[in-house]
C-alpha positions in Angstrom: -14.3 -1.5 6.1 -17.1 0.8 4.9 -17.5 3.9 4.5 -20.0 7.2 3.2 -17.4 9.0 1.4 -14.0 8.2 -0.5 -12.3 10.7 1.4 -12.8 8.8 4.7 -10.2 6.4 3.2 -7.4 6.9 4.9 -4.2 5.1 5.8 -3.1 7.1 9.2 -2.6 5.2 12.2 -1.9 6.0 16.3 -1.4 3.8 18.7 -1.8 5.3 22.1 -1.4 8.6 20.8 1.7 8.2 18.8 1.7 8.4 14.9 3.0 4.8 13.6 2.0 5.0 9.9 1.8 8.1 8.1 0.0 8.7 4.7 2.5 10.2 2.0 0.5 10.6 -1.1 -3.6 9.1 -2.2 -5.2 9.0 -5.3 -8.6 7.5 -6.0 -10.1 6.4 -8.9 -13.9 5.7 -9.6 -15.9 4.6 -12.1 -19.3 3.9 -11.8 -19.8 1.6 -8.5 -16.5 0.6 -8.2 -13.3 2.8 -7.1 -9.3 2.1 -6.7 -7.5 4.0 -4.0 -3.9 4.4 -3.9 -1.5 5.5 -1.0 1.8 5.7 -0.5 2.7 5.4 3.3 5.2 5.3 5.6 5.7 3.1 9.1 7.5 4.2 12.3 10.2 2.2 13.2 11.0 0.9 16.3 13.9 3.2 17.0 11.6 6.4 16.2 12.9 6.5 12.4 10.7 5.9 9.3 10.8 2.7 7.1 11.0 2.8 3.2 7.7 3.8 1.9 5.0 1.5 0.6 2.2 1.5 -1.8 -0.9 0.2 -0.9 -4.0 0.0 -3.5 -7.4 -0.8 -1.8 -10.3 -1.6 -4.4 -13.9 -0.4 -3.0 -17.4 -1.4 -4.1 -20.2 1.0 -3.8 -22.9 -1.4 -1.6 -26.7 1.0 -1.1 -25.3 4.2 0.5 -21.3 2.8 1.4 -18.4 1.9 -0.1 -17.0 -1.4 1.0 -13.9 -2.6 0.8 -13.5 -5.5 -2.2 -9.7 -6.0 -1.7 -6.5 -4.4 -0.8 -2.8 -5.1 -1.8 0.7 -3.3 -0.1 4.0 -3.2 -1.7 7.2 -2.8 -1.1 8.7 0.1 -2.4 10.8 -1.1 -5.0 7.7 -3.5 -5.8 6.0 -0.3 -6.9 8.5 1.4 -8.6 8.9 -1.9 -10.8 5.0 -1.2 -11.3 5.3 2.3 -12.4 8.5 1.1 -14.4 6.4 -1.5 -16.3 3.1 0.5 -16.6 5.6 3.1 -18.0 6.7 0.7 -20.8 3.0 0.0 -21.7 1.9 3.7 -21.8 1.8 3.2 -25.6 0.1 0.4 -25.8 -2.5 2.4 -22.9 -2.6 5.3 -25.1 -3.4 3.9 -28.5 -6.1 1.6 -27.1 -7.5 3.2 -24.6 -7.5 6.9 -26.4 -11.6 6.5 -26.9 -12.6 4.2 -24.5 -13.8 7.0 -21.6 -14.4 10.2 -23.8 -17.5 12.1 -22.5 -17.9 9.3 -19.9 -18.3 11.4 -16.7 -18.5 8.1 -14.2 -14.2 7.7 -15.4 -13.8 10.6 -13.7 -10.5 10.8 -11.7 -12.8 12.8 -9.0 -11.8 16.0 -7.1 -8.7 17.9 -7.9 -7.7 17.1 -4.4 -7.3 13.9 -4.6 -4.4 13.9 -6.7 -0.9 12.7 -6.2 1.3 15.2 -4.8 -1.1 17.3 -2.7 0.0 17.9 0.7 -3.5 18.9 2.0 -4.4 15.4 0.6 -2.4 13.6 2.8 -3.3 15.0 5.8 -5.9 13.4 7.5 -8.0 13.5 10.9 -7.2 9.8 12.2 -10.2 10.0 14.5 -12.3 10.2 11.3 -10.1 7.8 9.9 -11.1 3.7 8.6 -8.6 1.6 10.2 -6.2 0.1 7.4 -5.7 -3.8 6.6 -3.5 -5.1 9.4 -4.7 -2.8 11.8 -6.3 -3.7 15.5 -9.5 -2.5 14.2 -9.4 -4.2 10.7 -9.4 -8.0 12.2 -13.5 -7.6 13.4 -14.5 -8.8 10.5 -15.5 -7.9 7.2 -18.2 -5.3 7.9 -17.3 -3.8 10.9 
């Protein structure tokens, strides 16, 4: 996967015109030449229905004038709320080390205001501008396709 921009990350995906994952909430991260996104999606079901969300966190490496894809990870649901549990129990430890490590550091910026959690207009997405996800059709070309 590459792509110009971090907001051409998406997760969105149709197959012959009907919506069969649907992108709930993203986030990114960046700093410097490397960048985190995170988005929590849902997939249809055969019956119509939705499945239980699922996070997935896709790491991207700014290459010349792209970013490319470094590495990507999906879990379950519960998987992720045993992540946010965990990183919950840590936030002190985050918090007293971490306090001064980015001050005045504008690369550790958490970028554009739209690109936080909760933002409905973040989560919608044109999937004919969209990068096809892991595990899509279009993701098994290869690497740099």
């Amino acid at each position: 996967m590459r792509v110009a921009e971090l907001d051409e990350v998406t997760y969105d995906l149709e197959i012959d015109g009907e919506q069969v994952r649907r992108t709930l909430h993203r986030r990114v991260w960046e700093r410097g030449a490397w960048a985190t996104v995170a988005i929590a999606y849902e997939e249809r079901r055969p019956d119509g229905g939705w499945k239980p969300a699922r996070l997935a966190m896709i790491r991207l490496q700014r290459v010349r004038d792209a970013w490319k894809q470094h590495a990507a990870i999906t879990l379950r649901g519960s998987d992720a709320l045993g992540l946010a549990q965990a990183l919950g129990e840590w936030q002190g430890a985050f918090g007293a080390a971490g306090a001064g490590d980015s001050a005045g550091d504008p690369a550790d910026s958490a970028g554009d205001p739209a690109d936080s959690a909760g933002d409905p207009a973040d989560s919608a997405g044109n999937p004919a501008d969209s990068i096809e996800a892991p595990g899509s059709p279009e993701a098994l070309d290869g690497p740099d396709a």
